[in-house]
Structures are given as structure tokens and as C-alpha cells.
C-alpha positions as CSV (number, residue, x, y, z in Angstrom):
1,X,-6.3,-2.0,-6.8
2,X,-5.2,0.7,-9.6
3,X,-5.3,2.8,-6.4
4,X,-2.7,1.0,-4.3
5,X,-0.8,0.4,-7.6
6,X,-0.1,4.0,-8.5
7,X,0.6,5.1,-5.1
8,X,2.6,2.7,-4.4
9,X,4.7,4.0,-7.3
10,X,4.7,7.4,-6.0
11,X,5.9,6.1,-3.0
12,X,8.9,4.8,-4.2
13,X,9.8,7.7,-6.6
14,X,9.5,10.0,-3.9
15,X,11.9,7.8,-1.8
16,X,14.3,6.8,-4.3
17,X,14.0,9.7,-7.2
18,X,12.3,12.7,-5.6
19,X,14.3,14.6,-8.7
20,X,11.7,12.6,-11.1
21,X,8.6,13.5,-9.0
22,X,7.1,15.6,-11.8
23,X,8.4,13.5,-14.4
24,X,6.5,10.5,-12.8
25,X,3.0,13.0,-12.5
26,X,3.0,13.6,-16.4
27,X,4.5,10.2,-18.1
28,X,2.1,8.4,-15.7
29,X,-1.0,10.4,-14.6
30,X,-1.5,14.3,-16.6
31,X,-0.6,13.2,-20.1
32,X,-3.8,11.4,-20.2
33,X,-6.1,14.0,-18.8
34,X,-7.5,11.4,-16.5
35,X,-11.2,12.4,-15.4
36,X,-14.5,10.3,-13.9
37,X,-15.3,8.3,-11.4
38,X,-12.3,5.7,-10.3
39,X,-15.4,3.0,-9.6
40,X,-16.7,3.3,-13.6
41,X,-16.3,-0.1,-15.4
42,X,-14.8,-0.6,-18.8
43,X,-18.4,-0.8,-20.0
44,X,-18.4,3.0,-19.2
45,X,-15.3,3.4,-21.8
46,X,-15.6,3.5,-25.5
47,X,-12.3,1.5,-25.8
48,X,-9.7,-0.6,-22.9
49,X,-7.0,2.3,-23.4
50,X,-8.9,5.4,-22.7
51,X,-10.7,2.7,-19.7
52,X,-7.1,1.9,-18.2
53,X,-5.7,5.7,-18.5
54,X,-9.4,7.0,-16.4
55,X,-9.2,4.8,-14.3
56,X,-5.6,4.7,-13.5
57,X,-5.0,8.5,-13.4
58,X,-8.0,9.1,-11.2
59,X,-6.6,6.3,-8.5
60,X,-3.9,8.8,-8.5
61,X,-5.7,11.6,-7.8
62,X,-7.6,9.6,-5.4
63,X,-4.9,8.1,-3.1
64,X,-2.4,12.0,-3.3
65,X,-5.7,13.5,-2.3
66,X,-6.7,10.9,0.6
67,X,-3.1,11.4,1.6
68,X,-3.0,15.2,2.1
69,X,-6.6,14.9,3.6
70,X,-5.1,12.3,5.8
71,X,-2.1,13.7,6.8
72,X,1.3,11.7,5.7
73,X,1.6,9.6,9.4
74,X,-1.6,8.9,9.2
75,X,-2.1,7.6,5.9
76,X,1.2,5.3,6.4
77,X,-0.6,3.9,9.0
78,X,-3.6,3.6,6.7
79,X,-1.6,1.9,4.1
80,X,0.2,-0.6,7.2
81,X,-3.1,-1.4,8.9
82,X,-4.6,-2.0,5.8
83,X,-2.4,-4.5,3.9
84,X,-2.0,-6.6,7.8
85,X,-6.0,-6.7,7.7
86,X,-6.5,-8.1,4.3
87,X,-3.3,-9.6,3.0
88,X,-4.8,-12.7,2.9
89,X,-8.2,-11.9,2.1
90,X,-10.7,-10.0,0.2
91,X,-11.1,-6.3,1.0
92,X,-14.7,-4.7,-0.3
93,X,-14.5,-1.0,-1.0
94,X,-16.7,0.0,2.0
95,X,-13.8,-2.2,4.1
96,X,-11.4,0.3,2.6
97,X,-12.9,3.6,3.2
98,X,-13.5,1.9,6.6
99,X,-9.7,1.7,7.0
100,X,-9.2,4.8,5.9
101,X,-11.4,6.6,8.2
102,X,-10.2,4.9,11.1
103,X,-6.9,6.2,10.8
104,X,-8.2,9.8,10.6
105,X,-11.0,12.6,12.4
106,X,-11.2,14.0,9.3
107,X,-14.4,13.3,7.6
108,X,-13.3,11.2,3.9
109,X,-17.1,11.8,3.1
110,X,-17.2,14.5,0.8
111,X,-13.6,13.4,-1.0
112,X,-15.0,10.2,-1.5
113,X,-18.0,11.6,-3.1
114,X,-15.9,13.4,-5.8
115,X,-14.1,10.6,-7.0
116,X,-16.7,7.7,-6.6
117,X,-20.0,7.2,-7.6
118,X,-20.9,5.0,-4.8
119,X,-19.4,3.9,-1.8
């Protein structure tokens, strides 16, 4: 979920204030020299804050990375496809790296590898 949170920011600065792109990357995402695995648990943390910054920041990462490996179309379509499949449900993580990679004939493997430690 921190995942389709921040992008979905990004998204709408880069709609409605492109000028604050960069702005957005550092007050968000950089300040915090976000690193691990997005799938850690708070137990993984020594405190809540420096739990929520990871994991946050890395989502970011995550989902600008997918995106670019995706191509921008197809990751819209990801994104549409997605939300229409489990808007009323639950959605696993395998069910989204599912979605993902049937939007896409690039192999998500080995991004998916450097940001989570399981799948």
C-alpha cells in the first residue's frame, strides 16, 4: 500500500506541478536516505519513524523503477487493470507482481529481487 500511496503522489505532481518534481523527490523520499527491503516489518526497525521513512521511500523507488522498466503506457495500464481487479477485494503481493507482469515482456524478476526479500 505505501507503494500505490507514493506513486500515486508522483502522479499528480507530475500532472499538476511538474515545476515541484524535485522538490517532491527530496521533502518526500531522499531526505531520509530510504534503503532495505519495502516487505521488512516494523519489527525490522529500531523505532516507527525510521520504519515509516524505509519503507515509504523504498515504495518509491520501487514503483519509479517498475515504471521505467515497464514503460509509462504500460504501467498506466498496470495501475487501471489493477485497481478494476481488486477494488473490492484483497490483493496478495504475488497477485500484484502478477498484474504487473502481465502488462509487460519484460521480466520484473530480477527488480523485484532488489527491493523484496520474498515474493
Amino acid at each position: 500500500d505505501e507503494g500505490l500511496a507514493m506513486i500515486s503522489e508522483l502522479l499528480f505532481y507530475e500532472r499538476y506541478y511538474p515545476d515541484l518534481l524535485d522538490w517532491w523527490w527530496q521533502f518526500r523520499v531522499t531526505r531520509w536516505e530510504p534503503g532495505g527491503p519495502v516487505d521488512a516489518t516494523i519489527y525490522d526497525y529500531s523505532t516507527s519513524e525510521s520504519f515509516v521513512h524505509n519503507m515509504y521511500g523504498q515504495a518509491a523507488y520501487f514503483m519509479a523503477d517498475l515504471r521505467d522498466w515497464m514503460g509509462d503506457a504500460a504501467f498506466r495500464q498496470f495501475l487501471q487493470t489493477y485497481y478494476r481487479q481488486y477494488r473490492d477485494g484483497f490483493a496478495t503481493g504475488a497477485d500484484f507482481f502478477a498484474a504487473a507482469q502481465a502488462e509487460t515482456a519484460v521480466d520484473l524478476t530480477p527488480l523485484i529481487a532488489q527491493y523484496f526479500q520474498q515474493e
